[in-house]
C-alpha positions in Angstrom: 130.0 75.6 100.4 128.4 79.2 99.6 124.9 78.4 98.7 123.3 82.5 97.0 119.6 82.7 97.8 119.2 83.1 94.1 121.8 82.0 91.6 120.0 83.2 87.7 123.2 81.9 86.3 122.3 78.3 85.9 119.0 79.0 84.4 120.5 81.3 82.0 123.2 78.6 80.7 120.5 76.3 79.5 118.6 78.6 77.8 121.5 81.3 76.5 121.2 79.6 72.9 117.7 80.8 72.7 117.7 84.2 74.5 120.1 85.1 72.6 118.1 84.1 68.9 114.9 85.7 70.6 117.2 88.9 71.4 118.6 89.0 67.6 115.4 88.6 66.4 114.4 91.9 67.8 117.7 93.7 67.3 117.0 92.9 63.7 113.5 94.0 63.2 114.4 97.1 65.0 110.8 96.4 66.7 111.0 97.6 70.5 107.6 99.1 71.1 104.6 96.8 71.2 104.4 94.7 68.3 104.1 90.7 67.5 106.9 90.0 70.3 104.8 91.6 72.6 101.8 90.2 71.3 102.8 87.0 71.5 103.8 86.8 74.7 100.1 88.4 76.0 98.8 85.2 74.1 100.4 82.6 76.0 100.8 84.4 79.3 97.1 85.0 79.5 96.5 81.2 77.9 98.7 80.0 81.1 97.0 81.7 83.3 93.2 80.7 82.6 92.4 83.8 81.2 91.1 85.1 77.7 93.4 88.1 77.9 96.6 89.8 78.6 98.1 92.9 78.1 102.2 93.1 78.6 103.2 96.4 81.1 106.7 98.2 82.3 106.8 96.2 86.0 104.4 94.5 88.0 103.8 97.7 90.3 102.6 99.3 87.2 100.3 96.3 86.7 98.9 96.9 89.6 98.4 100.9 89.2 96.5 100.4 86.0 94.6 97.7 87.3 93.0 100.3 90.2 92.9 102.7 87.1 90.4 100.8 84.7 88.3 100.2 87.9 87.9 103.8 88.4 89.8 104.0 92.0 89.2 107.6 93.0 90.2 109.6 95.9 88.7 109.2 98.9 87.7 105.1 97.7 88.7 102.5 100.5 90.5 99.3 99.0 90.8 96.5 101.1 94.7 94.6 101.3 97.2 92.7 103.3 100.0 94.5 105.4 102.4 92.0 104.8 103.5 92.1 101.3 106.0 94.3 99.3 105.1 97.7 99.4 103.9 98.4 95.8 100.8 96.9 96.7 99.9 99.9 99.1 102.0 102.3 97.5 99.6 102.0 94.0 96.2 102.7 95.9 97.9 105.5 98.0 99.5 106.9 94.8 95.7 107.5 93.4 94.4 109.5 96.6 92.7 106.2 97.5 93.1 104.9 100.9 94.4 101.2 101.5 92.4 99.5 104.5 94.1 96.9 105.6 93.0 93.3 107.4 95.4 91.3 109.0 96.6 87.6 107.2 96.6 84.0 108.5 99.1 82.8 110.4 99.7 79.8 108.2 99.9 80.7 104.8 100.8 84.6 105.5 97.9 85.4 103.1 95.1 88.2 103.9 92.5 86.2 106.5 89.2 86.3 104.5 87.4 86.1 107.5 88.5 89.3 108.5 87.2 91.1 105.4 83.5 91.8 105.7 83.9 93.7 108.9 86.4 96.0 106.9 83.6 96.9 104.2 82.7 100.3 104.7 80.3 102.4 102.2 83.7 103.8 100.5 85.1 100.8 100.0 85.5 99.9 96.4 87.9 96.8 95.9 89.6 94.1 97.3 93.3 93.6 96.8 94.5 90.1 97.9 98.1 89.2 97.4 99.4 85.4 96.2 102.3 86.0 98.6 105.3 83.8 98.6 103.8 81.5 95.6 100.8 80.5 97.1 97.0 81.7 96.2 94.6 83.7 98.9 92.0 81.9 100.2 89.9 83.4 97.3 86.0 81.8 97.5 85.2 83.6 100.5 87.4 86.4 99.2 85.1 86.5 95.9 82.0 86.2 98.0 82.5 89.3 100.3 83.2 91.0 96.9 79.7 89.7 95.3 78.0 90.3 98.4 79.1 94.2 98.3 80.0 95.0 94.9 83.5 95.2 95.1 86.1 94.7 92.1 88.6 92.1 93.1 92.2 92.7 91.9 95.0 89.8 92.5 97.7 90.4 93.2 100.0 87.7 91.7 103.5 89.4 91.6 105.0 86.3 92.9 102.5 83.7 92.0 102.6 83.1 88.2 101.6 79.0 87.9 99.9 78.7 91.0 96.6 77.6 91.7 93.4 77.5 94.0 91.0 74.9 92.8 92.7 73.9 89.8 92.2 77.9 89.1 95.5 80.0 88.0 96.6 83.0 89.4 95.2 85.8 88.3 91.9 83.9 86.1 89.6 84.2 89.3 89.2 88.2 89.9 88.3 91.2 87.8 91.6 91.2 87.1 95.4 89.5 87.9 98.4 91.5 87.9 101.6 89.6 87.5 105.8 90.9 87.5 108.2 89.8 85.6 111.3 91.2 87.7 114.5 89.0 87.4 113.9 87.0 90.6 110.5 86.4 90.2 109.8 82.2 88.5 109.5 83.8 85.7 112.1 86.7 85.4 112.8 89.1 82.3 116.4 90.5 81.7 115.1 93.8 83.5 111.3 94.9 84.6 108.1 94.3 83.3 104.6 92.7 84.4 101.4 91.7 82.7 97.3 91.8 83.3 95.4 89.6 82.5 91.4 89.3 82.7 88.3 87.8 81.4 86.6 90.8 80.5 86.7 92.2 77.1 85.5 95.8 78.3 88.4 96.0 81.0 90.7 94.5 78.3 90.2 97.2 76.0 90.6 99.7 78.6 93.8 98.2 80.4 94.8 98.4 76.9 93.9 102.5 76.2 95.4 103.1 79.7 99.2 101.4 78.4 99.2 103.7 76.1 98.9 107.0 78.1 94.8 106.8 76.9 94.7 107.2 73.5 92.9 105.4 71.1 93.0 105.9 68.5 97.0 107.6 68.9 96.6 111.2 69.7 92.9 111.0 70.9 92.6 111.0 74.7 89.1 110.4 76.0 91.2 109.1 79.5 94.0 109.5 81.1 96.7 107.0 81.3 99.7 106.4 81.2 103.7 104.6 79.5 103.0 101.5 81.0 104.7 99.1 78.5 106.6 96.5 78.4 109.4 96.5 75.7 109.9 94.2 72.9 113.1 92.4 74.0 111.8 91.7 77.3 108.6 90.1 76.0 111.1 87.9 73.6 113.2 86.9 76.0 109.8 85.8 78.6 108.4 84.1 75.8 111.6 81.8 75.6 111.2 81.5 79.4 107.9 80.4 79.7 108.4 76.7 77.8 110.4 76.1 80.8 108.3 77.6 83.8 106.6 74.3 84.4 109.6 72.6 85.2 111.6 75.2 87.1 108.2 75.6 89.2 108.6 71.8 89.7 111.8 72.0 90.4 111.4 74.9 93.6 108.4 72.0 94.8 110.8 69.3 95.3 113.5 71.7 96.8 109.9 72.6 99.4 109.6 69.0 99.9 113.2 68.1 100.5 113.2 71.0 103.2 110.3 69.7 104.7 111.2 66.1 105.4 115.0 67.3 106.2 113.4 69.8 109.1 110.7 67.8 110.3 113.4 64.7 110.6 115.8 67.0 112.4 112.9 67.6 114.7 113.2 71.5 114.5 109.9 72.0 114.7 109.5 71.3 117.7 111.9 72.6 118.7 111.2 76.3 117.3 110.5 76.6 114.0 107.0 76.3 112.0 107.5 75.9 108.2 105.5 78.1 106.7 103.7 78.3 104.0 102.7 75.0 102.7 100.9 73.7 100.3 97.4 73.7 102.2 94.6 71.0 102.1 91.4 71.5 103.1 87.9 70.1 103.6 86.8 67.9 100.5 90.2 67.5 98.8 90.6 71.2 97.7 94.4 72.1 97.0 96.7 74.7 96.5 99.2 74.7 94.1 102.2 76.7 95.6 105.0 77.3 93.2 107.3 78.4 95.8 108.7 81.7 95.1 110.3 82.3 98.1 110.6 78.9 100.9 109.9 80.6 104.2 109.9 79.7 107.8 109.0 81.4 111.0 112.4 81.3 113.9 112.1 82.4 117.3 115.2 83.8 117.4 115.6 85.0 113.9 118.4 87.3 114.7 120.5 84.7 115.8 120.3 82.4 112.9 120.6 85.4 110.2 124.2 85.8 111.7 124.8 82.0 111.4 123.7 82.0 108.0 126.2 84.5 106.7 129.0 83.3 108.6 127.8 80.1 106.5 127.8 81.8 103.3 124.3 80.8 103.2 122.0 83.5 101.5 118.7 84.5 103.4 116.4 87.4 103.5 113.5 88.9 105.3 110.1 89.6 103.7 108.8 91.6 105.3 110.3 93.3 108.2 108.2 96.4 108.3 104.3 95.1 107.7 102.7 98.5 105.3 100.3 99.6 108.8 103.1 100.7 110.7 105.3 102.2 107.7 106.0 105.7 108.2 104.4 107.2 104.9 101.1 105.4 106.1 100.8 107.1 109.5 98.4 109.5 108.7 95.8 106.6 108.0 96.2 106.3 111.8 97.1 102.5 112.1 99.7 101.6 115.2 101.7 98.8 116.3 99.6 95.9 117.7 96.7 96.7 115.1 97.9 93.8 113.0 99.4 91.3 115.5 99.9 88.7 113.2 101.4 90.5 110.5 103.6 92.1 113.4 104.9 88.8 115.0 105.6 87.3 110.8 107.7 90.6 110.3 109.8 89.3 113.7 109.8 85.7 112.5 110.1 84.8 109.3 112.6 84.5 106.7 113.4 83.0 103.2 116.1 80.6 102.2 117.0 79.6 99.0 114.7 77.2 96.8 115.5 77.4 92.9 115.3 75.1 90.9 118.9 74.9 90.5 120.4 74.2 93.9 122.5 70.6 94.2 121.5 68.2 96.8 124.8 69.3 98.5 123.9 72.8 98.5 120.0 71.7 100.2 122.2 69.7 102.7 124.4 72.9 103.7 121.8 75.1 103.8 119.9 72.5 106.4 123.4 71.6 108.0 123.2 75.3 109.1 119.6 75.6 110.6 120.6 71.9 112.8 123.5 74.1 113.8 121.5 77.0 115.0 120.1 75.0 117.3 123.0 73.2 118.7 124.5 75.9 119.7 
């Protein structure tokens, strides 16, 4: 049995009634730019996410270049990241003349290693850029601390992360402010791009707000430059159908986690090569992380080898990240080199995603772990 690693179909048959109204709706206003649909969706998104206030943009890389924007990133400022995430989150501080520092993640969770942090602070640097990777939140009190402690901004980077939490905190409520994307494969996906940011702070509100809008307030008056950073009516309509349902679809990837996890650790794959990775993490006192389980990845030994026996399964996979951002060739001249970031280097060799929405049958969760006890048969 084929088993896609993501399959929007499903989703999209339960809900086609009402995408479909939301979409009308809009066709028949002939309202695309801005407006209440838009509006409305900022409302709730920001409500979900702990925070008093959002403002709707074109993609979640975009959410993340006018983020550094209304903190006043300049060139020559040092922001401090994670190698091992989708490139946008370099790319946007590069893109301004800024220059991304980068500190190598833990090994567990594949999230930036706070206690690497401080002794990247350098008089230029100017924020901190964690990333929610995979569906699970940063390690983000000591994160926060460094940043008190030194005056940095602190931008999250919750591209994949929508729902989750770090001390009963949602992404993207705990820094200056979250970004979040709204690309098709993300838990919550639009019909196309789009992304949202979302802070506490009126002042950087109203600016993230001029800077949508190419600068201008009020239209035609530019005291800053900005730039077409927003997101259209019909995707906002067709998110704010989605959102009802995210709850449920982020419960749904959960139990799919858990299912994995008792089908590997009873198979006894773990010891015999594979770590699951990440999990939902608890720590001293209780504290928990809510993981919401964008992507369900694992480290393998031999990845190679079970990529090639998960096609020839018709079992869908994929590798995030194979290249980590310190060794990719447009970042050379910041004068990184392989071995730099050894952890980030060995989860580029190891890992890889299998599917996990919400969607999947039991008999699909049984294929898809029929093929890993296979790969190690053999």
């Amino acid at each position: 049995m084929p088993v896609p690693l993501l399959d929007l179909k499903a989703q999209y048959a339960a809900i086609k009634t009402e995408v479909m109204a939301a979409i009308a709706e809009v066709c028949d206003s002939q309202h695309f730019i801005l407006g209440p649909k838009v509006e409305e969706l900022e409302k709730s998104v920001a409500a979900y996410s702990g925070a008093k206030y959002g403002v709707g943009v074109s993609s979640g890389t975009d959410a993340l270049l006018m983020a550094l924007m209304a903190i006043d990133i300049k060139p020559g400022d040092e922001v401090i990241t994670t190698p091992f995430t989708f490139f946008a989150t370099g790319g946007v501080i590069h893109r301004l003349g800024a220059r991304p520092v980068f500190v190598d993640i833990d090994p567990v969770t594949f999230n930036i290693d706070p206690s690497k942090i401080e002794a990247a602070v350098t008089k230029k640097t100017r924020a901190i850029l964690p990333v929610h990777l995979f569906g699970q939140m940063a390690d983000m009190d000591p994160i926060m601390a460094v940043a008190r402690k030194h005056g940095l901004s602190v931008i999250e980077d919750g591209a994949q992360s929508i729902g989750a939490e770090y001390k009963a905190r949602r992404c993207g409520s705990i820094g200056d402010i979250g970004c979040l994307s709204f690309f098709p494969s993300k838990n919550l996906g639009g019909f196309g791009d789009g992304g949202m940011v979302v802070t506490n702070d009126l002042a950087l509100y109203e600016k993230l707000s001029i800077l949508r809008v190419h600068g201008s307030k009020p239209k035609y008056y530019h005291k800053i430059v900005g730039g077409n950073f927003r997101i259209d009516a019909l995707q906002a309509a067709v998110l704010s159908v989605k959102l009802k349902y995210l709850d449920g679809w982020s419960e749904g990837r959960r139990k799919n986690a858990e299912y994995y996890d008792k089908a590997f650790a009873g198979l006894g794959l773990i010891e015999k090569g594979i770590v699951i990775a990440p999990r939902p993490v608890y720590k001293a006192g209780g504290d928990f992380h809510y993981h919401i389980y964008n992507q369900y990845t694992l480290r393998v030994k031999d990845r190679d080898k079970l990529l090639a026996r998960l096609k020839a399964a018709g079992i869908g996979s994929e590798v995030y990240y194979p290249v980590p951002l310190h060794v990719q060739e447009c970042f050379k001249d910041l004068g990184y080199k392989a071995g730099d970031m050894p952890t980030s280097e060995e989860a580029a060799l190891q890992a890889v995603s299998i599917p996990i929405y919400p969607e999947l049958s039991d008999g699909q969760k049984a294929e898809v772990v029929a093929s890993f006890a296979g790969y190690f048969a053999v």
